[in-house]
N, C-alpha and C positions, 0 to 999 in steps of 0.2 A: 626648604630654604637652605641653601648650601652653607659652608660657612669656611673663610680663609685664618687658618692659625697661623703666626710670622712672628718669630722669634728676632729681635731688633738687633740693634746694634753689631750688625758685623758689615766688616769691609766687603763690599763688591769689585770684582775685576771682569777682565775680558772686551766682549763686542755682542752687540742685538742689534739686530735689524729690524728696522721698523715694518709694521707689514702695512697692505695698504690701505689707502685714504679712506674710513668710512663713511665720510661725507660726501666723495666726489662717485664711490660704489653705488649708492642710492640713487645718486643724479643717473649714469650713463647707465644703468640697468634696468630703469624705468625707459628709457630711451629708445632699447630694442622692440617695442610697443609698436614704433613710427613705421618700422619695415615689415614686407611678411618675408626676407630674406634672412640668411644666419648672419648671427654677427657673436664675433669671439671674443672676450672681456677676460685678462690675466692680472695675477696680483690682486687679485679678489681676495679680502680678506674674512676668517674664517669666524666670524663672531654673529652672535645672535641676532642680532635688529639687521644685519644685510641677511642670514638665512630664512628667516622669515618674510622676507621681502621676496628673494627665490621662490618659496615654494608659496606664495600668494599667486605670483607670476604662473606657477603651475600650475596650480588651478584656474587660471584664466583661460589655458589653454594652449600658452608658451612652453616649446618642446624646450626642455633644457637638457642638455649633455655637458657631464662634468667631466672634464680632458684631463686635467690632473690635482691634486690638489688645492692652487689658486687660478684654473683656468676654464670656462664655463663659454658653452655654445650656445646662443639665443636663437631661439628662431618661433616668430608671433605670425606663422601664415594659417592658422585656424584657435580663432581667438572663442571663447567663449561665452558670450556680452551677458547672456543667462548670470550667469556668477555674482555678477556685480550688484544686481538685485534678489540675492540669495540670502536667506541670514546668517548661514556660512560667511559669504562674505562682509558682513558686518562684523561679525567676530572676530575674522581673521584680520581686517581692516582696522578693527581699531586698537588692535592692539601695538603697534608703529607707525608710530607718527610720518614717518620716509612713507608710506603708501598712499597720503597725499601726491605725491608725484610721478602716481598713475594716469591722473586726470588731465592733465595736458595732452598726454600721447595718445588716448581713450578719445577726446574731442577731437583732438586734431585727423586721425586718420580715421574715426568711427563714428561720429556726428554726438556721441554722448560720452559723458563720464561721472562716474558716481563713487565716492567714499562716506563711510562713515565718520564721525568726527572723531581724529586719532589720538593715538595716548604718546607716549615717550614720556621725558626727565618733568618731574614735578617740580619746577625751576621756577614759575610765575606762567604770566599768562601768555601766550604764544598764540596770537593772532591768523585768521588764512586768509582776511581782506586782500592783503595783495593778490593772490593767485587766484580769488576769483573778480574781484574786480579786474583784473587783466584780460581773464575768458570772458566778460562782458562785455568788456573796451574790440574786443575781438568780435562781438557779435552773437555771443553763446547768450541765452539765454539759463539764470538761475535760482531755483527753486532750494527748498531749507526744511525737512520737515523735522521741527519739534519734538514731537514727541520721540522719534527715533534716534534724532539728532545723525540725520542721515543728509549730506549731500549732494546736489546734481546739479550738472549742468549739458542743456543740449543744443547741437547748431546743426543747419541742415548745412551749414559751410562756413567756413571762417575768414573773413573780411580784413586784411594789414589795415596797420592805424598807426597813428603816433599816440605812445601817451609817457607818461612820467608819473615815476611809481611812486607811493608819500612814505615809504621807507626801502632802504635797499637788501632787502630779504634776499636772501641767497637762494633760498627753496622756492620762493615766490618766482625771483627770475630765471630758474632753471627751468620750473613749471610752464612761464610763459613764453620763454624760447622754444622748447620743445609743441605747442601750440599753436606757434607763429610759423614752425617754418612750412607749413602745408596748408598756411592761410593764401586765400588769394589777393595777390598784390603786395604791397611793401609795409612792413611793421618798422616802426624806431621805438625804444626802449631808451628814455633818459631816466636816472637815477637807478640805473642798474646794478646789481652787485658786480664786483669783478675779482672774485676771489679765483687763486689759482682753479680750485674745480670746477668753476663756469667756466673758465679759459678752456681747461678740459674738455669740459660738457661740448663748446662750441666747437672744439678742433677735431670730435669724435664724429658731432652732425655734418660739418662738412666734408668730412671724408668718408662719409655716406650720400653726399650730394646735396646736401645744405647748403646754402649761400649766404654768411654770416660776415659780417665787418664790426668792427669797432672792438673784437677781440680783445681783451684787456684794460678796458677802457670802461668807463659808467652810463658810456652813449652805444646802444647796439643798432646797428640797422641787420632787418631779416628781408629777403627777396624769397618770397614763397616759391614750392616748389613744386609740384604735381607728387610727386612722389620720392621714395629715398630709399638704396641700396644697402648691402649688407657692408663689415666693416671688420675688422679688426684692432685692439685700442687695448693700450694700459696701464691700468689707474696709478696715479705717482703714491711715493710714502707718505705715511698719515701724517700730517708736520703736528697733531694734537700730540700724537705718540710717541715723536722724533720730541717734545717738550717736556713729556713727564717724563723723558729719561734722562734730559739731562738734568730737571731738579733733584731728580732723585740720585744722582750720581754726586752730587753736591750737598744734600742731607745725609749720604753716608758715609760723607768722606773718602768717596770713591772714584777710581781711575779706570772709565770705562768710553770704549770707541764706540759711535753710533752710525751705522754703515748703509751708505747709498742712500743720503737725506734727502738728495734732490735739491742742493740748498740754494738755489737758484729763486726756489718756488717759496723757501720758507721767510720773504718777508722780514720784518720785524722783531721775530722771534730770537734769533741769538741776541740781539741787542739789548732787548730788555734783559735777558739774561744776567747779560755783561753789566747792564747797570745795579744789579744787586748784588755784582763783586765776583757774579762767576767765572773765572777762566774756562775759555773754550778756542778751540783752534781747528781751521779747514784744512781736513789734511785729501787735497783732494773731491771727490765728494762724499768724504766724510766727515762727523764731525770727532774729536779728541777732547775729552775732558780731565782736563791731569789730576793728583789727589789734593785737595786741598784743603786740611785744617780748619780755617775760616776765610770768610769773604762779609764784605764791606758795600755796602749801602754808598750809591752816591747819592749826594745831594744835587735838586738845580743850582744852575753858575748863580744863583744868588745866595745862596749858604741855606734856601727854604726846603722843607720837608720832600723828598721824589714823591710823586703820584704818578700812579700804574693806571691806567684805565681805558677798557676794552670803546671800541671804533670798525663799525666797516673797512673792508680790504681796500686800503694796504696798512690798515691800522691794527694795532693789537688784538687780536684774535679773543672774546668770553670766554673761550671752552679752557685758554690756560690761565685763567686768573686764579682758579681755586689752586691750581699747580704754584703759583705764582707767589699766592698768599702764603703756603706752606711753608718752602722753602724760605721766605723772607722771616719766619718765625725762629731760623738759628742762625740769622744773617747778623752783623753788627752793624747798629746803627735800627731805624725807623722806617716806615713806608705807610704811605695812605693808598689801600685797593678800593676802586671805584667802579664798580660795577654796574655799567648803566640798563643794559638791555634787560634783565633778567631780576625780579624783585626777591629773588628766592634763592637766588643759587650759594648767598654767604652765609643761609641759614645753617650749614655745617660747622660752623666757627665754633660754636657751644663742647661738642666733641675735640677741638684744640685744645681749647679751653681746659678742660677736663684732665686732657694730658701733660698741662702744665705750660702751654704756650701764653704771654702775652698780648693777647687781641682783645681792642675795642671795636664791639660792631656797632655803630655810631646810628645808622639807619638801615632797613632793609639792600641797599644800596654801597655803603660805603663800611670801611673797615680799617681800621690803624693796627698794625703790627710792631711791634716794639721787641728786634729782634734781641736775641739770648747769646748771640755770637758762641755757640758750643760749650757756652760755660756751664749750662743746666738742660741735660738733657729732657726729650719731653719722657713722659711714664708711659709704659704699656699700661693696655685699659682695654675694654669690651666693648665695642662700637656697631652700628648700623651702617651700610651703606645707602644712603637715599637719592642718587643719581649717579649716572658716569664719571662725570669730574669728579663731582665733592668723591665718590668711592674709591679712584686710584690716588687721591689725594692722602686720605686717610690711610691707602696701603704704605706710600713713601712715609708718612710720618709714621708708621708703626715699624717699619726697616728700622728708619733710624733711633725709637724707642727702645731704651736697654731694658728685657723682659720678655715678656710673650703676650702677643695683642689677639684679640681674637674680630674678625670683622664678622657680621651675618650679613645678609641679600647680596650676597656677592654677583647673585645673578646681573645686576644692574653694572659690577664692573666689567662682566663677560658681554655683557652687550655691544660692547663699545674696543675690548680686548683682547686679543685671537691668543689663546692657550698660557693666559700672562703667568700663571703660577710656574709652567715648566720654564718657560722663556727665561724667568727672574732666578731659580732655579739653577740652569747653565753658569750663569755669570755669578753664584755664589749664597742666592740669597735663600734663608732660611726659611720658607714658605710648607704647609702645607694646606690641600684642599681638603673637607671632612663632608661628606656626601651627605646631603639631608635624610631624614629617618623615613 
């Protein structure tokens, strides 16, 4: 178990570029499944839960060639179905969750598809009714076994439907796009997710011969296709990682550029920002965050408490509330984070806590921040990392802790973070990595 030592309290300068989307990397590189032609993916970002998803894909039987260091050649025209019923591949399957989104392209173009039940962020409980309830609304036929906790599903052909999903999973409807578009006849999809990376997802399928509408939208119609061509596609910046920089440019009092956001795609995210006082400016498409001392908490136009609280796209994004909640711990002024989806994921607060932050975690769900406006800084301290977020969370609060913090399982913030120690590193920051024994 690795471990990040980070000496707090200095000023950051410079620019980082965000690398790309991890979320939307899972989606369209499960996708090369649907073709046996090449298709070319850049901006692939270099972090563990997408290269293990790679080399899953090669063991299926997926030629892969890596062109340069973010640019990667698919090509599924001798797939390996043997594997999937392997205990290798239960192994290698359950240990990322993103390999759930095998099984769309696996039914759709192969009549079966089979994962183990997968692992990722110990956040709460993370449901896959959608994505199989959607292969069954398709006609797939699915099976469950128990004791291995292994699942399948298989169609000799896949049937378009209408149906309406009872939550709008993003992974679910990436899943059941990729499903739909080699079903025969027409699928509609109401209460679809419509986050920038299924926009993605869908402009990648159709430019491989998909025939997709409702693009952006929470209504998709899919016109099945016989088959689908190769592609070239690539993936936008990670707007998670385009978030934790700028709170953390604002925890250290720091004046730093965040370069080629794509900010077209980033939603809601400067906004919320702005309402916990931060300054930020489009310069371009980039964003500028100037040095700022302190920042100030709005309140709503009724003079009552702001509350933060995550929503399907185009609403505020879960993955940056833990971001969200940090930064608001040297803000001046209060905030109530409400976090609906995920029963676990404020359970990091304790570790604030600890380094001097005032948070009340009210229920596994909600959390008050009674910002310190830079008058008491937080204290370096010894800490865990227990998931993605909560871990680059706790890296920004140890930057701006005056001391030397030491985090362990760093592994979990590599998962999610392509080479963050060098990156934070360039632009100033006092990091280093201590290699397990």
């Amino acid at each position: 178990m690795s471990t990040f030592v980070i000496e707090g309290g200095h000023k950051l300068s410079g620019s980082i570029t965000p690398q790309g989307a991890k979320n939307e990397a899972l989606q369209v590189i499960c996708s090369v499944i649907l073709t046996p032609e090449k298709v070319t993916i850049s901006n692939v970002p270099d972090i563990i839960d997408v290269n293990k998803l790679i080399f899953i894909l090669g063991e299926l039987g997926v030629k892969i060639n890596r062109l340069n260091e973010d640019t990667y050649e698919f090509q599924a025209d001798d797939i390996d179905l043997e594997y999937l019923e392997s205990d290798k591949f239960k192994k290698d399957g359950s240990s990322l969750r993103g390999s759930i989104m095998i099984v769309g392209p696996l039914l759709a173009r192969f009549g079966k598809g089979y994962i183990p039940r997968p692992g990722g962020d110990k956040i709460g409980r993370r449901r896959l009714d959608t994505h199989f309830e959607g292969f069954i609304n398709l006609g797939a036929k699915f099976r469950y076994n128990t004791d291995e906790k292994f699942y399948g599903v298989e169609a000799e052909y896949l049937t378009g439907t209408d149906m309406l999903l009872e939550e709008a999973s993003v992974t679910g409807t990436a899943n059941i796009i990729m499903a739909a578009v080699l079903a025969r006849g027409i699928t509609t999809i109401y209460n679809a997710a419509c986050e920038p990376y299924i926009q993605q997802l869908c402009k990648m399928l159709n430019s491989m011969g998909a025939k997709i509408t409702g693009v952006g939208s929470n209504l998709l119609k899919i016109e099945g296709v016989k088959n689908l061509g190769g592609c070239s596609h690539r993936i936008l910046p990670d707007m998670i990682e385009i978030g934790s920089w700028i709170g953390m440019a604002a925890m250290t009092k720091s004046s730093i550029t965040i370069k080629n956001v794509s900010w077209d795609n980033l939603g809601l995210i400067p906004r919320v920002f702005q309402k916990l006082g931060i300054n930020l400016e489009r310069r371009g498409d980039d964003i500028f965050i100037p040095e700022q001392e302190n920042y100030e908490i709005q309140n709503f136009i009724d003079g009552s408490i702001l509350t933060i609280s995550d929503a399907p796209w185009p609403g505020f994004t879960p993955d940056l509330l833990s971001i969200i909640l940090v930064v608001a711990t040297q803000a001046k002024g209060s905030v109530l984070i409400h976090q609906k989806m995920f029963e676990s994921r404020l359970f990091f607060v304790d570790k604030l806590i600890d380094m001097g932050a005032k948070v009340i975690l009210c229920d596994p769900h909600r959390a008050t921040v009674i910002g310190m406006n830079h008058e008491s800084s937080l204290k370096a301290t010894v800490m865990t990392s227990p998931d993605i977020r909560a871990g680059i969370s706790l890296l920004i609060a140890a930057l701006s802790a005056k001391g030397k913090s030491t985090i362990h399982n760093i592994e979990q913030i590599d998962r999610g973070y392509q080479n963050i120690d060098e990156r934070l590193r360039a632009i100033g920051a006092k990091i280093t990595r201590v290699a397990a024994n």
